[in-house]
C-alpha positions in Angstrom: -18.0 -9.2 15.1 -18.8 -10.2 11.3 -22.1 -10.2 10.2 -23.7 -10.8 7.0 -25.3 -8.2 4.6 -26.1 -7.2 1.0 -22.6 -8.1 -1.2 -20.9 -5.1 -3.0 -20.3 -5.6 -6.5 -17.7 -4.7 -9.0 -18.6 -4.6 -13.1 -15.8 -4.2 -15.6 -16.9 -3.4 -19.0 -14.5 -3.5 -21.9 -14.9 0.3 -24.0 -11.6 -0.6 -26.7 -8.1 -2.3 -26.3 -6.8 0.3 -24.5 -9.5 1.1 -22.1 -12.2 -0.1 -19.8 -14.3 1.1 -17.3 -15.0 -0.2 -13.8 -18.3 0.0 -11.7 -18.6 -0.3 -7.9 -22.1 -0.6 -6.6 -22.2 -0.4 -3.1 -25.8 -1.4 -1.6 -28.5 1.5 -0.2 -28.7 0.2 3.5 -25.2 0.7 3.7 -25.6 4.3 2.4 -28.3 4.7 4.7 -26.9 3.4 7.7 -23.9 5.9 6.9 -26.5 8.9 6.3 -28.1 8.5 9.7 -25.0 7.9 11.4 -23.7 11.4 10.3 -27.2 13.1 10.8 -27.6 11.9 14.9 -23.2 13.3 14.9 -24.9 16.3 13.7 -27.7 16.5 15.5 -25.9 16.0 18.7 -23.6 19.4 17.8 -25.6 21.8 16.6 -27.9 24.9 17.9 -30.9 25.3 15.2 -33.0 28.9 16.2 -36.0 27.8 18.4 -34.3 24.6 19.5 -32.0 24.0 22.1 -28.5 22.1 21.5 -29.2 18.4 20.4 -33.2 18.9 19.7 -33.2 20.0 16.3 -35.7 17.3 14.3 -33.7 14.7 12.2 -35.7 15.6 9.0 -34.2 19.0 9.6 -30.6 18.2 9.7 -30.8 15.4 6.8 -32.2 18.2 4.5 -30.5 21.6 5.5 -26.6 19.6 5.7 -27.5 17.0 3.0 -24.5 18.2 0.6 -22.1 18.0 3.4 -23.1 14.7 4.6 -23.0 13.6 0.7 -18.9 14.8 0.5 -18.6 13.0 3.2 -20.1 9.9 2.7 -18.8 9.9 -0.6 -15.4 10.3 0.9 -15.9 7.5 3.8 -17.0 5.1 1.3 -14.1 5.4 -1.4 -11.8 5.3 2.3 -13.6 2.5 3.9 -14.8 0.2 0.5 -13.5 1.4 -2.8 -9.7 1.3 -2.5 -9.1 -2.5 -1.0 -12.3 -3.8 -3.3 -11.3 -2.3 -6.5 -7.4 -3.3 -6.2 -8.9 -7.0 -5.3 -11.1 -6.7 -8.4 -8.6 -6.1 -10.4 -6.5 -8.0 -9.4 -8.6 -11.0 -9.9 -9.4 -9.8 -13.7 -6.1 -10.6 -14.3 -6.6 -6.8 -15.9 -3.2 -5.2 -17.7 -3.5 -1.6 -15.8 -1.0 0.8 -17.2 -2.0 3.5 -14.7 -3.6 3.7 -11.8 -7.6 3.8 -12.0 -9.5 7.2 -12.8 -12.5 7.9 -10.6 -14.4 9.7 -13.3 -18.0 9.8 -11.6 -20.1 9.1 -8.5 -23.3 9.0 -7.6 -24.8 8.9 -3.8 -28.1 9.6 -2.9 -29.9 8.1 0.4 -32.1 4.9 -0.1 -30.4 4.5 -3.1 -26.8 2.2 -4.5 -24.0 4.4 -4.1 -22.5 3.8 -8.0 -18.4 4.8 -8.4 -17.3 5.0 -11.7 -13.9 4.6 -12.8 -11.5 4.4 -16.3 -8.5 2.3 -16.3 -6.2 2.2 -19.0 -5.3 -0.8 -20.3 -1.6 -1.6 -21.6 -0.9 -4.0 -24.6 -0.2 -7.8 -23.7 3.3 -9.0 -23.8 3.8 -12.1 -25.3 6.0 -14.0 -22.8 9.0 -16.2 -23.9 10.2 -19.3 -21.8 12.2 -16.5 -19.7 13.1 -18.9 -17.0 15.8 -20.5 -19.3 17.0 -17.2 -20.2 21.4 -17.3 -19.7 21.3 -15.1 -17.3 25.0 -14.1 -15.7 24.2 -12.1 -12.2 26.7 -9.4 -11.1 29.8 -11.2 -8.9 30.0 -9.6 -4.9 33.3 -8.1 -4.2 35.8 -11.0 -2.4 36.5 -8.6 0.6 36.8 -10.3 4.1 35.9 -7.3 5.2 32.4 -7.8 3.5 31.9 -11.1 5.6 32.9 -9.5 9.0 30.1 -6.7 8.2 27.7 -9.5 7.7 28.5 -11.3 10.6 28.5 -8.7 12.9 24.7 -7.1 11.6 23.5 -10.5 12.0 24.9 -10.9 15.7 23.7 -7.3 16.5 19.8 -8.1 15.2 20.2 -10.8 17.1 21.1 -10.2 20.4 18.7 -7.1 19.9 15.8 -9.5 19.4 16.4 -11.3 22.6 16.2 -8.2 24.2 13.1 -7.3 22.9 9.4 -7.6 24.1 8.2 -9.6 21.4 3.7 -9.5 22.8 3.5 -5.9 22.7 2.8 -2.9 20.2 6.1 -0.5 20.4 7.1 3.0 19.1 8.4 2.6 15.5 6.5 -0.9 15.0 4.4 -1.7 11.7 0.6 -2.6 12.8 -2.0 -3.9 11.0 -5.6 -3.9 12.1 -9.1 -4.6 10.7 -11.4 -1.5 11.6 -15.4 -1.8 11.4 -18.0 0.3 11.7 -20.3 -0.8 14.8 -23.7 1.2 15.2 -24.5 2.3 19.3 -25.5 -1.1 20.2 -22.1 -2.6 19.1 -22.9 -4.3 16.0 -21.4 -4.1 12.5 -23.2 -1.7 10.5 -21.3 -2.6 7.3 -22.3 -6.3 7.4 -18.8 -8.3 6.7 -17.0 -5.5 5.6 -14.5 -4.1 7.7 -11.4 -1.8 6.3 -7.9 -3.5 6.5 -4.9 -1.2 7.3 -1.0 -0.8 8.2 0.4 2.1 10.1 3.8 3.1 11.6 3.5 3.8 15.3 5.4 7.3 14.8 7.7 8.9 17.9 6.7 12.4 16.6 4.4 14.5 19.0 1.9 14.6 16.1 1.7 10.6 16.3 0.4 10.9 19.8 -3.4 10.1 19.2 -2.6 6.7 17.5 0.4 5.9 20.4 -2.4 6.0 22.8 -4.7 3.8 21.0 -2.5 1.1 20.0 0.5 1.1 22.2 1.1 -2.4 24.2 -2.2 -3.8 22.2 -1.0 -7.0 21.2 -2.4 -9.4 18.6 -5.9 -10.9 18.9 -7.1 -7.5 20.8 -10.4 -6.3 19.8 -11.4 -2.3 20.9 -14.2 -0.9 21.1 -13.3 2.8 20.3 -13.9 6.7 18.9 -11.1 8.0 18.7 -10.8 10.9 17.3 -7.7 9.8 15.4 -10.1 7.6 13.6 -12.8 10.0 12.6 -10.2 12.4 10.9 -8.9 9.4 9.0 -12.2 8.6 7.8 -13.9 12.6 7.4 -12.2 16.3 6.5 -15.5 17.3 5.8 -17.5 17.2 8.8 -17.4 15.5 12.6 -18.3 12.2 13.0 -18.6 10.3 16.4 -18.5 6.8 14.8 -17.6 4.2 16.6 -15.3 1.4 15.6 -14.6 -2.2 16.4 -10.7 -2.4 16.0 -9.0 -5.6 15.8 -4.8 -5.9 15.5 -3.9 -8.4 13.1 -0.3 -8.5 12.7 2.6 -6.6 14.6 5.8 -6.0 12.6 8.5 -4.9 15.3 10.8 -2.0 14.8 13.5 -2.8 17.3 15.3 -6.2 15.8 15.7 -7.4 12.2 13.1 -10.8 12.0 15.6 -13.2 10.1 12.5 -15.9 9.8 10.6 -13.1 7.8 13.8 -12.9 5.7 14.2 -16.6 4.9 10.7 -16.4 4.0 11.0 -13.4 1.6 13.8 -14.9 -0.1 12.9 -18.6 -0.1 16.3 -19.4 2.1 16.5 -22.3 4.0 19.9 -21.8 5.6 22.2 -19.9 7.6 24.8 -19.6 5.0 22.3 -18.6 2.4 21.3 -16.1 4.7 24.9 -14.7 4.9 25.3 -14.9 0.9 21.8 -12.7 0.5 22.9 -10.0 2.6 26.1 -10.1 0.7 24.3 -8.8 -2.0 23.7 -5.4 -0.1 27.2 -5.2 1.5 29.4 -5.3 -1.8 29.3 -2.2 -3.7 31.2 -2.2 -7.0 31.2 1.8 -8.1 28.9 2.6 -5.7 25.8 0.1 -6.7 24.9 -2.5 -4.5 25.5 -5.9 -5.7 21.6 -6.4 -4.9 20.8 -4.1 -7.3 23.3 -4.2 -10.1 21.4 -7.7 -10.2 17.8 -6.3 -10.3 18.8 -3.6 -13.2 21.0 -6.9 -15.0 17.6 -9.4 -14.9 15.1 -6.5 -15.9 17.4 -5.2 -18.9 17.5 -9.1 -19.9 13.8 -9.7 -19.5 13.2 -6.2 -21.6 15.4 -7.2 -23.9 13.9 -10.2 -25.2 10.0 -9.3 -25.1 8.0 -6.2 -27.5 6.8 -4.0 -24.8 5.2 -0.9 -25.5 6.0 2.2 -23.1 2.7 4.9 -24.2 3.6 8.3 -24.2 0.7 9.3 -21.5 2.8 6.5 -19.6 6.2 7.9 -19.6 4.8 11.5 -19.1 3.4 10.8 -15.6 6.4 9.2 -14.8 8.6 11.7 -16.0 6.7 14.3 -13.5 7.8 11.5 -10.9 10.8 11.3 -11.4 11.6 15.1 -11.5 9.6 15.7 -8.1 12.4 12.8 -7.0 15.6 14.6 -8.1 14.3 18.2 -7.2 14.8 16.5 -3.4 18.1 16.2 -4.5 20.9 18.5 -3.0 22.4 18.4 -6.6 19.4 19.3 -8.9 20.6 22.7 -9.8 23.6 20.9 -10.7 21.6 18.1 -13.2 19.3 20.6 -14.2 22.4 22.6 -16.5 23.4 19.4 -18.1 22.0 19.3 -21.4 21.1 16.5 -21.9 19.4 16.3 -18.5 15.7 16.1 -20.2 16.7 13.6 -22.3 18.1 11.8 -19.4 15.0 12.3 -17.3 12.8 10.9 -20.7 15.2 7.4 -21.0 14.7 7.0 -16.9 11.3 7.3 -17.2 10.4 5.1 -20.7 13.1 2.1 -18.4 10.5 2.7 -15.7 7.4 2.3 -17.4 8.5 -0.6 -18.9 9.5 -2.6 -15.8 6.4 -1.8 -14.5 4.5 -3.0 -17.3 6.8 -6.2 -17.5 6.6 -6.9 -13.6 2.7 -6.5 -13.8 1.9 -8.6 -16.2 4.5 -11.4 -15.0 2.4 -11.3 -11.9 -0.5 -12.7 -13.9 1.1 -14.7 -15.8 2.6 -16.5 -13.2 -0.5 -17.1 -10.9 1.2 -14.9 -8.0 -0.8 -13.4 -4.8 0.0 -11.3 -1.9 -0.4 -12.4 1.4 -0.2 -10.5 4.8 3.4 -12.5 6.0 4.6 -11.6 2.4 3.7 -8.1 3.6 5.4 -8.2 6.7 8.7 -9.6 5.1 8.6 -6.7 2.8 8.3 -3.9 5.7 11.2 -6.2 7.6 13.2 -4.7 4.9 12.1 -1.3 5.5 13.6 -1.0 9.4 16.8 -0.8 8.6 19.0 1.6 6.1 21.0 -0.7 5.1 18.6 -3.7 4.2 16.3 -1.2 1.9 18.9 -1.7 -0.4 16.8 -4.8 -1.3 13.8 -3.0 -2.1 13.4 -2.2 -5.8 9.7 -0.7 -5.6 9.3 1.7 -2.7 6.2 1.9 -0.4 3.9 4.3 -0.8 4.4 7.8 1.7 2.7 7.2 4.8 3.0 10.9 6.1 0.3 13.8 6.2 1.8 16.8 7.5 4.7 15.3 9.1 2.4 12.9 11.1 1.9 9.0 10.3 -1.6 7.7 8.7 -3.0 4.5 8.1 -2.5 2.9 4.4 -5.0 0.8 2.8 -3.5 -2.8 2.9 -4.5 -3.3 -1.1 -1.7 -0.1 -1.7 1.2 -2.1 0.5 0.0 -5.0 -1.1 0.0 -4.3 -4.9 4.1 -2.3 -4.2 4.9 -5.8 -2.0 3.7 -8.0 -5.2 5.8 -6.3 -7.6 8.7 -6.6 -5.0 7.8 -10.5 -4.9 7.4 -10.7 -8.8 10.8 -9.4 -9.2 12.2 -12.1 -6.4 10.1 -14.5 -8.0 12.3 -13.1 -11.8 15.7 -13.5 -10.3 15.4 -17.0 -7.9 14.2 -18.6 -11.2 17.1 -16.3 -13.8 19.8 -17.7 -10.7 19.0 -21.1 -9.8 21.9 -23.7 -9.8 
């Protein structure tokens, strides 16, 4: 279905040594292929005085709705280009992004570039020591047989629950990824090669219906040709679209067993007693943290400890807003909240946050790592089960709207699911024999 076009282009500008600004430039016949798209939608819909339904003139409709198309083009493109390209630009930059981008401007005009404009602070390079020869001493597991038994028998359940399981087609609860492009009424790509990459939950909710029916029992390699209506409100709140879409399904992560190849691949493990000695780690508890995690918290605090890194206060601010929306979900807030030191509390979790992002991100560059779709999939096999999210440090973005599932632009998985494999990347190195 790919076809070649006019390239998009991304130009990062350094302003200071804290900031710099991006620019996309996404090419006119891609804006204008958009624009007429929406106009003939339009068209098709509306009664004009002294024309009949669906005969208004074109010039008509392009000029009277031109500031509705405009929101909404300018809201396709940032859905359909801006996210994945910008994330991939970045990335590439090797660029140390404190926060996530500001989108401080935007042009879109027919037959002209569509320009996005966006700030990015930057944070202050660390100056990395030989951290792999740190001494690093990882939290023991508790020596209960009891421990083992639980291991065995979650490995024999997932097991037998993945012989039992149709492994070709698209189920309720599965992780999908598909490619989407936009195809004019003759069936070919309008967008030249570039087509929107994306993961969604296939949710048992009523609300989840529209996107059972289009991708239930699909399996991967399917191609559709399709409008649904699912699709258009992804892609427009602003007006209604009749676009149609060539869908392709990439990868199928299955709901309904634990994938124990996508674990050994996670993990690096090559073995079935290495296997058993990695989900150890989220078995034994010692005071109610997970040995998994007492080790994540012990090889940040030792990788903090021995680099300078800044935390800036604009930093720590936005994260202490997150952190509070977190704990207000918790059935003992009013209880925290009359502690007092609780700000102070919130402040120190915050400026520990900031910081391990900061170190995690700029590891990432230093150390040449990249993302690909299996590492994706290993990461959302640890998101099936309760139990086995105990090994997720950095959670994925929410993938509810109004209680029903949505699609998530891969580059958002993808940048969470390369901090995850940073931080597995930190501790195989701190623990190797």
């Amino acid at each position: 279905m790919s076809q070649q076009g006019p390239s998009l282009t991304c130009t990062i500008k350094a302003i200071n040594n804290q900031f710099c600004h991006a620019t996309i430039n996404i090419p006119s016949p891609y804006i204008d292929a958009i624009y007429n798209e929406v106009s003939a939608a339009q068209q098709s819909k509306v009664s004009t005085y002294g024309f009949s339904q669906g005969k208004t003139p074109m010039g008509y409709i392009q000029e009277y709705y031109k500031s509705n198309i405009i929101e909404h083009i300018i809201e396709f493109l940032f859905k359909y280009f801006v996210i994945n390209f910008l994330y991939d630009e970045l990335h590439a930059s090797k660029l140390y992004s404190s926060t996530e981008p500001r989108l401080y401007d935007i042009f879109v005009e027919p037959h002209h570039d569509a320009i996005f404009h966006f700030e990015i602070s930057l944070s202050q390079a660390i100056e990395f020591q030989e951290w792999k020869h740190f001494l690093f001493k990882a939290p023991k597991r508790k020596n209960y047989k009891d421990i083992d038994r639980q291991v065995e028998s979650f490995i024999k359940e997932e097991q037998e629950r993945a012989k039992e399981h149709d492994h070709t087609k698209v189920c309720l609860g599965d992780w999908v990824c598909f490619d989407l492009q936009l195809l004019n009424c003759s069936k070919k790509p309008l967008m030249g090669i570039y087509q929107k990459n994306l993961w969604l939950k296939i949710g048992n909710e009523e609300a989840d219906s529209p996107f059972q029916e289009l991708l239930l029992d699909k399996v991967i390699g399917d191609i559709l040709i399709t409008d649904a209506q699912c699709l258009q409100e992804y892609f427009s709140h602003k007006v209604d679209t009749m676009y149609l879409f060539g869908l392709t399904i990439c990868e199928v992560v299955p709901d309904q067993y634990f994938c124990f190849d996508d674990f050994k691949h996670h993990f690096r493990l090559k073995t079935n007693k290495e296997i058993h000695q990695k989900l150890i780690e989220i078995f034994s508890y010692r005071n109610d943290i997970s040995q998994r995690r007492g080790i994540v918290e012990e090889a940040l605090k030792l990788l903090i400890s021995k680099h300078h890194i800044e935390a800036p206060n604009y930093m720590v601010l936005r994260q202490q807003k997150l952190v509070l929306e977190s704990v207000q979900n918790n059935p003992d807030y009013q209880v925290y909240k009359t502690q007092r030191n609780f700000k102070d509390t919130i402040r120190l979790l915050a400026t520990k946050q900031v910081k391990e992002m900061l170190l995690i991100d700029q590891l990432t560059h230093k150390e040449n790592l990249s993302i690909s779709n299996r590492d994706v999939k290993g990461y959302l096999n640890l998101i099936k089960r309760a139990r086995t999210k105990e090994f997720i440090y950095f959670n994925p973005p929410p993938t509810k709207v109004d209680g029903q599932e949505m699609p998530i632009p891969a580059a958002l998985f993808k940048r969470n699911c390369l901090r995850e494999k940073t931080l597995n990347h930190i501790i195989y190195h701190l623990t190797r024999k």
